[in-house]
N, C-alpha and C positions, 0 to 999 in steps of 0.2 A: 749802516751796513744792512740793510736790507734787501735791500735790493737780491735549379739548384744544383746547393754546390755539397750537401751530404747524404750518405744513403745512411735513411735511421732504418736500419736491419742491421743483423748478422748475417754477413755471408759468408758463408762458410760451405759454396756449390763447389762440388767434383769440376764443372764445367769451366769455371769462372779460375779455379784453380790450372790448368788445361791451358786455357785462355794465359794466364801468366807465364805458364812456362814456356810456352812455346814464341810468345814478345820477348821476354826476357834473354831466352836464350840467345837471339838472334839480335841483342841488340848491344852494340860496343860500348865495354865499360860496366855491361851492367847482366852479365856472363853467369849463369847462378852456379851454385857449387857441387857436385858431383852429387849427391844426393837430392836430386832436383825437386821433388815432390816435399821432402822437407821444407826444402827452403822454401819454396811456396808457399808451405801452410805457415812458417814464419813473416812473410812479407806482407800474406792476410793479415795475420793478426795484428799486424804493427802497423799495418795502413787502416786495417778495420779496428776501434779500438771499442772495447765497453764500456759504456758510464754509467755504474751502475747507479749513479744518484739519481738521474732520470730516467732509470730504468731503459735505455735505449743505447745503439750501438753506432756511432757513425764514423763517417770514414775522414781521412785527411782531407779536408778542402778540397787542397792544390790537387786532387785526381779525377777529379769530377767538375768539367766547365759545360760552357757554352759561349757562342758568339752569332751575331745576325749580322745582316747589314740592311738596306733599302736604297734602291733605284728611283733616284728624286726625279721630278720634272723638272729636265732645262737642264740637270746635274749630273746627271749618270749616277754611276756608284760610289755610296758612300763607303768609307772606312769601318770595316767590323768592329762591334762595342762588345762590350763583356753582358756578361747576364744582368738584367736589371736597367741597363742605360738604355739611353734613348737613340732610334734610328730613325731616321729622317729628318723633316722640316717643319714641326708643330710651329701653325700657324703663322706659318707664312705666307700660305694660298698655294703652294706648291703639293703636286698629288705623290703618292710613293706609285710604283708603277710594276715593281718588285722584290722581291724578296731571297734574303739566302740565309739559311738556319744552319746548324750547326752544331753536334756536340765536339767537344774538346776532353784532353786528357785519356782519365780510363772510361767516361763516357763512350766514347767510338767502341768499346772492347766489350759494353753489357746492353747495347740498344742504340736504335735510331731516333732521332726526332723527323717527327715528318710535317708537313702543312700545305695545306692549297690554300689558293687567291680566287677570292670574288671578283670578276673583272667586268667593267662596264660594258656591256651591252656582246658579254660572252659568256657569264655568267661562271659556276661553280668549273675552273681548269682542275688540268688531273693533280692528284698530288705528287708530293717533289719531297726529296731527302738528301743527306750528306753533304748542304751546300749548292746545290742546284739552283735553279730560278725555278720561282711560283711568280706567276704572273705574268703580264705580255709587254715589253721591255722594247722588243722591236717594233711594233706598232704606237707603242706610247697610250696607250690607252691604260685610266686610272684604275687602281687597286680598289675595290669599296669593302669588299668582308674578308676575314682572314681566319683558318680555321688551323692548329695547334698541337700538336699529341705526339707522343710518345710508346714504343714498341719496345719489347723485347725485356730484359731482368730489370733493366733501369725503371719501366714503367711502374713497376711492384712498388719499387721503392719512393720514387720521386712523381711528383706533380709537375707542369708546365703551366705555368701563371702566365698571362699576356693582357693588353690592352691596347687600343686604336686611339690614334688623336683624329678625331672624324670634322669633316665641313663645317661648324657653323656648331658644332654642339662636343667641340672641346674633348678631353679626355672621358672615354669611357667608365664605366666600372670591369676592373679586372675578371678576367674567365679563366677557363683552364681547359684541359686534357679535350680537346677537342669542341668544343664550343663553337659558336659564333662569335666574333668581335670585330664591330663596324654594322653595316648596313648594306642591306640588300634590296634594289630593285629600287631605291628612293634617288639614286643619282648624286650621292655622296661621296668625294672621296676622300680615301684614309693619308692624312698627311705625316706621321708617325705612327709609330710602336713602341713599346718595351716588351720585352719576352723577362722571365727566370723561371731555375727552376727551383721549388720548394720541397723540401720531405716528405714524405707522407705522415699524416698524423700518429701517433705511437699504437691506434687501434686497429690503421690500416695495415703497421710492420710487423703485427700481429703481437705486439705486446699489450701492458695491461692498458685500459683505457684512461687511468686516473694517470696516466706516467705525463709530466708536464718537462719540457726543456727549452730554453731560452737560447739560440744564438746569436753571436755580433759577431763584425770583423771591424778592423780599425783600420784607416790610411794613413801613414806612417811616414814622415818627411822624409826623402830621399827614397827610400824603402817601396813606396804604393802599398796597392792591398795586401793586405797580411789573409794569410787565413785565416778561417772560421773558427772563433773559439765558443764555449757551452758553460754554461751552469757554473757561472764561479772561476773558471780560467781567466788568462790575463791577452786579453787581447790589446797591441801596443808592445812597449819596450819600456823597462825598468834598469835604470842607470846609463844608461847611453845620449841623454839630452836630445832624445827630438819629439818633435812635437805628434800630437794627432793629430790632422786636418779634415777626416771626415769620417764619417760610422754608419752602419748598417747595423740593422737586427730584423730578427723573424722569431716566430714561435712552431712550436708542435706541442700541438693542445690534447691532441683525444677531444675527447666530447665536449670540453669545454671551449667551444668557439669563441672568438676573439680576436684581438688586434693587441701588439704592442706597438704602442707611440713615442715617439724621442724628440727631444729638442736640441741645438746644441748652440752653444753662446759665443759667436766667433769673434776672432781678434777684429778691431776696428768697423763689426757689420751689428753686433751686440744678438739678442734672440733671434735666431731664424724663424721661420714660420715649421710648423709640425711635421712631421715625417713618419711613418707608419707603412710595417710588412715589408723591408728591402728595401725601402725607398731611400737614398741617400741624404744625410744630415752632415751640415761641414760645409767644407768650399775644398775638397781634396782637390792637390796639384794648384793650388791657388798661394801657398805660400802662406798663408793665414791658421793660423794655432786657434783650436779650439780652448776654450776656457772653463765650461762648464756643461754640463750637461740635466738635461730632464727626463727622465723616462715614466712610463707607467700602462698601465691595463687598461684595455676596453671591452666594452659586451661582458659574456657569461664571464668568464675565466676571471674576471676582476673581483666577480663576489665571491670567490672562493680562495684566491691567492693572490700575495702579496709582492709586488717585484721591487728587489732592493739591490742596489748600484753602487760602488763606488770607485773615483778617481784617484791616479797616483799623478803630484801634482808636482813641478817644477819649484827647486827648494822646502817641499813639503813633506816630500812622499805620498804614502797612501793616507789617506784621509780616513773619517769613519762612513758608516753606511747609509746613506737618505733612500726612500722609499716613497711609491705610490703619487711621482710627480715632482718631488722636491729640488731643489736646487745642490748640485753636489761638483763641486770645482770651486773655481773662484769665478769674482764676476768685479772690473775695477782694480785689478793691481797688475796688468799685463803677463799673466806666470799659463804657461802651458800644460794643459794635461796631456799625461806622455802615457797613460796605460787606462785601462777599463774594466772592471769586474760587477758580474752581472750575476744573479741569483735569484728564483721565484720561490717561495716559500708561504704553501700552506696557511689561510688566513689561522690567528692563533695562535701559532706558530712563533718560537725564536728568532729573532735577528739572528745574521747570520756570525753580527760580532757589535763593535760598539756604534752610537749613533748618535753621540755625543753632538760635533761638531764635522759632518759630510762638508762644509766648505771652509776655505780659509778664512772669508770672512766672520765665521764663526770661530774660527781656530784663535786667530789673533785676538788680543787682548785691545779693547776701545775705553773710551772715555766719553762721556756725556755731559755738556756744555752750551752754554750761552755769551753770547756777545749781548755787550750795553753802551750806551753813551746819553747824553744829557737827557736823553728822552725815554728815559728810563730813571729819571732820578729820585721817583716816589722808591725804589725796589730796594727791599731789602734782604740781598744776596745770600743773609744766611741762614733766610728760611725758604728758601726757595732748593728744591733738590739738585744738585750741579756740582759736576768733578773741578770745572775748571770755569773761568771766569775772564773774559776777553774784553776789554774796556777803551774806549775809545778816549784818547789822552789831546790827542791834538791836530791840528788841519791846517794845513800851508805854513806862513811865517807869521800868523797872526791869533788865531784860534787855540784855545785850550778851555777843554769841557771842564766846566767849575767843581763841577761833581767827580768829575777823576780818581783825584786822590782820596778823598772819603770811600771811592767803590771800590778802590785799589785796597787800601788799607781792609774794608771790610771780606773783601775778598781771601785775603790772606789771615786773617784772623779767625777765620771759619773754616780755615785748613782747607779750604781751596786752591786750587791751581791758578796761576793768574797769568793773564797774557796782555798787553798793550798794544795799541795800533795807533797810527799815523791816519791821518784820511789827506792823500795826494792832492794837490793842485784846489782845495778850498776853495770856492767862489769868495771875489774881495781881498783875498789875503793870499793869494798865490806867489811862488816866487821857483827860483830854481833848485834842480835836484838837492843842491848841497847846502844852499840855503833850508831846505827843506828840513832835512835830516840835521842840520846841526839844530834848530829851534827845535825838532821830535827829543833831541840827545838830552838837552839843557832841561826837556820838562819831563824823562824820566828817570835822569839821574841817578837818584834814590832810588827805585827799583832794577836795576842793572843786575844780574845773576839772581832775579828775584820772578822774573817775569819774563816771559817769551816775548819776544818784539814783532812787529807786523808793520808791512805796508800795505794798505788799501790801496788798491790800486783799479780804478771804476771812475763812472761819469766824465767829466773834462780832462783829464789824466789819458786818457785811452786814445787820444790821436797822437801823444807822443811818443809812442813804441816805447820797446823793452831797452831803448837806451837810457832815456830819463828813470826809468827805473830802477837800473842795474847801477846808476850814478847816486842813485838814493841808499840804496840795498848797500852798496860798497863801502860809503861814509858812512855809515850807520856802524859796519863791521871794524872801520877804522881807529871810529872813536870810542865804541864800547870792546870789542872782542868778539862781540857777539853776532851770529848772521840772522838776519832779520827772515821771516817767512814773507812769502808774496799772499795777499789775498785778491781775490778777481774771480768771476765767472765763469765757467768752461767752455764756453763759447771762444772767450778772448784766448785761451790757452792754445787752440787750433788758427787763431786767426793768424798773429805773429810768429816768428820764431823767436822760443824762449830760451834756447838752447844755452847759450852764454850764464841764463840769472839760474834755471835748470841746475846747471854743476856744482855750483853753492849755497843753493834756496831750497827749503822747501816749498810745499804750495797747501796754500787753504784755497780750496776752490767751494765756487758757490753755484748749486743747481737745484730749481723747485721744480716739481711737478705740477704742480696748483700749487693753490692759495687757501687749501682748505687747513683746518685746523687739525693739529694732530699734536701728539704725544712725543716723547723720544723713539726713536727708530735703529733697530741696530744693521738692517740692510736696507740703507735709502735705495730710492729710485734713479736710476742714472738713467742717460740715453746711450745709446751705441757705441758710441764714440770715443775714441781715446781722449789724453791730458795732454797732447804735445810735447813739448820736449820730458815732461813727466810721466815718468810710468806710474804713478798712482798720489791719490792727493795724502796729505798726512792729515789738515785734518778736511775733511767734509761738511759745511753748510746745505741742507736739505729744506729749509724751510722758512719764511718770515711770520710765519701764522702758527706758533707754536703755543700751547698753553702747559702751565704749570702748576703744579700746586705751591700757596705761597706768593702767586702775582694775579690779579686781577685781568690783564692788559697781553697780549698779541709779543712773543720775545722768538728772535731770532737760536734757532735749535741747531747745534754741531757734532759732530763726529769725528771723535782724536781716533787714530789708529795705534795705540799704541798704551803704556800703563805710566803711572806715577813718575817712573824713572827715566822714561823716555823723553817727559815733559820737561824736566828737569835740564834736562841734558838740551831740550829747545834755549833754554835760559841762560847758557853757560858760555863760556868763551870759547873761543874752537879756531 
């Protein structure tokens, strides 16, 4: 076996105030109550909230949008996206030709966004607000620079971030509050955009400068985007079963400039590539559960503060806290993260709680183990460090490794765990399923409720499908009590369907990274990819090039999921 959307201020304007009552009054359902100006300053305060842990003040998401669209070549208008997403046709050779911006919610109520279009060979058009067209649409002539900004109370508060997907030199670097973004005069044009808007930093809302706050939102199956949570809130859902599909976060730094980065570890796509400042992480609306997540700091703000995260996980709950990059979900057992908690904290500085074990695969309890067979017959197993001990007994209807029962016996005599296997379909000695298992039965006999049983199931075995194997696994179960584990590849688990061996088997699966030499592992290397009709292997094969103290010589290294008793219970009749 080898083989934006918050205002970080206080408002609390006479005008803005005014501005409320006079929406409100006038709108069905939402009527305020005879002491008008009261309720006002109550609907501030409860839409404007202070936090005082960041020293800053922001308001409900959901009252503060924005939306764009873009006028493609050959396409017309596309469908308006939210803040942050993408409008147009990155790199498809298609030009945007115009443009329609947009504030949304109480945005329309405390400022305009405005923006003109650089247009080929007409150069800087007037600017354009409230959803209009920037750009020349009727003529068809390409978009090449695009300029951004924002007027009136909202401009105090919030920034306008954007960026051009340009001809031949890809996405830009992000600008703002009225900038350039794209190219002028070089005959470039701009094939996308993203617009959002961001906070102003806590120096800019006129608080103190050192004030540091962290936001994310979460997409939420069925649900979409949630709003914007801060500093330790739960953005997601706790007890309701659905999954998170995608994440966003941003910072507001003061002087310590910077970037938060996230990663997120999605069902069946495994690591995404990085994501940083609004940028979406996930596959939201794709149906796909995120599993794990990474975060952390970049530039100044990294050497002064610590960002620590954690996941509430399907069957787990809340986990503890990983920090500054770590891995904090699961990664390999298909379980969903259903909520998010995020917190930056002062290098020096306390956790924000315990940080034990941020992932399941830390949570759960493993085991550490080796498989052997004839060729392994110098080793002796009970000086060698190993919870459990997997022994190769026999191969077709003809093969049984001489050394077996000595490894068997010494196995357990060192208070080892002990497991036996089969190797399928033996070159020279091959015969049928049930032939198969009745010669494995006869030469473990003596070990039956002593040992976990195994089918190899690899090399000439594997063009016979999961039926010869399920014919193996079943006499096996007939004649002792016992259900046999599958052992194989993870490749092979995706190729067939296991579904049928699945409901009654579990699975050792076998996957190397290389072939270099390494130690025990307690989070092997996987790839993306799921285990087929298994939601996660029991136990895990990581490596053929393992060394140990106690053996000389290259021994195959595994990974039980589970503790003493679990093993046991592999061994048992059922």
């Amino acid at each position: 076996m080898a083989a934006s959307r918050n205002l970080a201020t206080r408002i609390f304007i006479p005008a803005l105030v005014v501005v409320l009552l006079a929406i409100f009054a006038g709108t069905p359902g939402r009527a305020l109550a005879t002491d008008g100006a009261a309720d006002a300053q109550r609907y501030v305060a409860a839409a404007f909230q202070t936090t005082t842990q960041a020293a800053q003040t922001r308001t409900n998401a959901s009252l503060v949008g924005l939306r764009y669209s873009a006028y493609v070549q050959g396409r017309g208008w596309q469908g308006y996206v939210r803040s942050g997403r993408v409008a147009g046709a990155a790199g498809q050779g298609f030009s945007v030709e115009g443009v329609r911006i947009q504030l949304t919610g109480m945005g329309t109520n405390v400022g305009q966004v405005k923006y003109k279009a650089y247009v080929q060979g007409l150069g800087w058009r007037k600017s354009a607000s409230g959803g209009k067209v920037a750009g020349a649409t009727a003529s068809h002539q390409q978009v090449e620079g695009l300029k951004i900004w924002l007027t009136g109370d909202i401009a105090q508060h919030f920034d306008i971030i954007y960026r051009a997907y340009v001809e031949g030199a890809g996405w830009q670097k992000w600008t703002k509050n009225g900038a350039k973004s794209g190219t002028v005069g070089k005959g470039l044009r701009i094939e996308a955009i993203q617009v959002k808007l961001s906070p102003k930093t806590a120096e800019a809302a006129g608080k103190s400068a050192n004030a540091k706050s962290v936001r994310y939102e979460a997409y939420v199956q069925k649900r979409g985007w949630q709003p914007w949570k801060g500093d330790g809130q739960t953005a997601g859902t706790v007890g309701k079963a659905l999954r998170v599909e995608g994440l966003s976060m941003a910072l507001s730094t003061g002087r310590s400039a910077g970037s938060i980065v996230y990663q997120t570890h999605v069902q069946d796509v495994g690591w995404q590539a990085k994501a940083r400042n609004g940028a979406i992480a996930g596959m939201p609306g794709k149906a796909k559960r995120v599993e794990a997540v990474r975060i952390k700091l970049a530039g100044k703000i990294s050497k002064r503060y610590d960002v620590y995260y954690r996941t509430h996980v399907a069957n787990y709950g809340w986990l503890d806290w990983a920090k500054n990059g770590a891995d904090a979900g699961s990664t390999g057992f298909a379980l969903r993260v259903e909520a998010l908690q995020v917190v930056l904290v002062k290098k020096g500085s306390a956790a924000p709680g315990a940080t034990d074990c941020p992932t399941v695969n830390a949570l759960r309890p493993t085991l550490d183990g080796i498989d052997i067979s004839s060729w392994q017959s110098d080793i002796n197993v009970g000086s060698v460090p190993a919870d459990f001990v997997i022994v190769k007994a026999t191969g077709g209807i003809g093969y049984t490794n001489p050394y077996f029962r000595s490894q068997a016996d010494a196995t357990l005599s060192s208070n080892k765990l002990l497991g036996l296997y089969h190797y399928a379909r033996e070159r020279g000695c091959s015969g049928s399923a049930v032939a198969e298992a009745d010669y494995f039965c006869k030469a473990v006999a003596g070990y039956v409720g002593k040992a976990a049983l195994v089918l190899d199931w690899e090399a000439d075995a594997l063009n016979l499908g999961p039926v010869w194997a399920k014919k193996f696994l079943d006499r096996v179960h007939e004649r002792t009590g016992v259900r046999p584990l599958l052992y194989t590849s993870k490749s092979v688990t995706r190729y067939y369907d296991w579904t049928s061996v699945a409901a009654n088997h579990k699975l050792w699966v076998a996957q190397y990274p290389n072939y270099d030499a390494t130690g025990y592992q307690k989070e092997p290397w996987t790839d993306a990819y799921g285990y087929g009709a298994w939601s996660a292997p029991t136990i895990f094969q990581y490596t053929s090039s393992g060394r140990l103290p106690g053996y000389a010589s290259n021994l195959d290294l595994n990974l039980f999921y589970g503790n003493r008793t679990d093993w046991r219970k592999l061994a048992q009749a059922s």
